[in-house]
Each structure stands twice: as C-alpha cells, then as structure tokens.
C-alpha positions in Angstrom: 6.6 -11.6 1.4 9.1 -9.1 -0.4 11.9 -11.4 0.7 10.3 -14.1 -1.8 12.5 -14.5 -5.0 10.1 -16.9 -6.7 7.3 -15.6 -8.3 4.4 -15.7 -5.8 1.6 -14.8 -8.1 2.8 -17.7 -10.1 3.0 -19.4 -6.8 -1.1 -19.1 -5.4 -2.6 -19.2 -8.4 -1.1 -22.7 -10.0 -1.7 -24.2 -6.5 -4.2 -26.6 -6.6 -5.9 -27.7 -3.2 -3.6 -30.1 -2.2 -0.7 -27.9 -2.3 -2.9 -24.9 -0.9 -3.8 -27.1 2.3 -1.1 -29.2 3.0 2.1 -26.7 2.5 1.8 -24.0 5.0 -1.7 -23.1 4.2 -1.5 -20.3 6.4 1.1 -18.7 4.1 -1.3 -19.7 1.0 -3.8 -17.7 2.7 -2.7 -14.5 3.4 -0.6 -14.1 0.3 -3.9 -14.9 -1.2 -5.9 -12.5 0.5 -3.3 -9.8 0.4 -3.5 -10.4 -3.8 -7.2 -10.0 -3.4 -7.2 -6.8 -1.6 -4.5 -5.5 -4.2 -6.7 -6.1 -7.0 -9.4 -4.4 -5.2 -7.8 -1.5 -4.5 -6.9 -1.1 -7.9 -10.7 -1.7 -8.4 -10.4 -4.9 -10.2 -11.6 -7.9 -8.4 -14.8 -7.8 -9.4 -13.7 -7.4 -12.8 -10.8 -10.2 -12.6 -13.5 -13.0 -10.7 -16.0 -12.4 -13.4 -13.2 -12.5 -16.1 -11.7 -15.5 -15.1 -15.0 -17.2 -14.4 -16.5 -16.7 -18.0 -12.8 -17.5 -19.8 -12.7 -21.5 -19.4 -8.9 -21.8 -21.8 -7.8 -19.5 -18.5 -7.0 -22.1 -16.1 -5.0 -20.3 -13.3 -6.0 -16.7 -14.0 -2.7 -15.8 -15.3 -3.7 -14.6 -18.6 -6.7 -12.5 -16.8 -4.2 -10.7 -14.7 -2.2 -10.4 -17.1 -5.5 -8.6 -19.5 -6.8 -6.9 -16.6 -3.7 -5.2 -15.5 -2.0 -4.7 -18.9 1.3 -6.3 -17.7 3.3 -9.1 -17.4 3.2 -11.0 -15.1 6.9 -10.9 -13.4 5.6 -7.3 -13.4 2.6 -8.0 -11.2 4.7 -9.5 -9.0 7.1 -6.8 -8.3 4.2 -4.2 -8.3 2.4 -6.6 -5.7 5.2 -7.0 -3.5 6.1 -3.4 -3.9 2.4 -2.6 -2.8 2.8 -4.9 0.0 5.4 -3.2 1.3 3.6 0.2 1.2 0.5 -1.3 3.0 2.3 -2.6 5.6 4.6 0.3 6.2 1.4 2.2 7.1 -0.2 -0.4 9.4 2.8 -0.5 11.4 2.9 3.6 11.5 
C-alpha cells in the first residue's frame, strides 16, 4: 500500500460497486478495511459513519474526512499510509 502514488483514499471511497467488485476487489477490501481500522484507532469511525450518513451533499465521504480529521485530504493519505506502515512493522515483529 505505501508503494501506491495515487491517492488511495481518493481511490476506495469514489469507487462505486462496479469498480469495488470487478477490479481486484480483494485489494478494494483490505485497503478498505485497513482505512476503517485507522479511523478507529483514532477513535472516529463511529463518529465519521454517523457523519457521513446524516450529510446527504457528502457523496463519497471526502468532505467528512476531511471535517473529522481537520486535514486535507492528500494529508490523510500520507498519514494513512504512514500508519500502515507502522501497523504492519509490528505484526511482522
């Protein structure tokens, strides 16, 4: 994941199902379940799903992320990546 040079929060979250399912869905998948645990270690899933749920003009989340985590949103990606990384340095020690 931290060899990507696009964007990859861009990437899941404009993804509609067609995309998610039929290019490399297992790639779609954990990248979007590693972004879920991020924001749950940073204790804001709950707050981002109920967020993004009430705000209809947010269509992808973007701008929620974006709120939530006072940044934008090349800088979410290089924090995510960076705490990718991390996490799995200390798996694999």
């Amino acid at each position: 994941i931290i060899t990507y040079k696009m964007n990859v929060i861009i990437w899941i979250t404009t993804a509609d199902s067609k995309k998610f399912y039929n290019e490399d869905p297992e790639k779609f998948y954990a990248i979007s379940r590693l972004f879920c645990y991020y924001l749950q270690e940073k204790k804001l899933l709950m707050s981002f799903y109920t967020t993004f749920n009430r705000l209809k003009s947010d269509r992808y989340g973007v701008d929620t992320l974006k709120r939530l985590l006072g940044k934008e949103i090349n800088e979410i990606d290089a924090d995510f990546k960076s705490w990718v990384t991390k996490t799995l340095e200390n798996v694999v020690d």
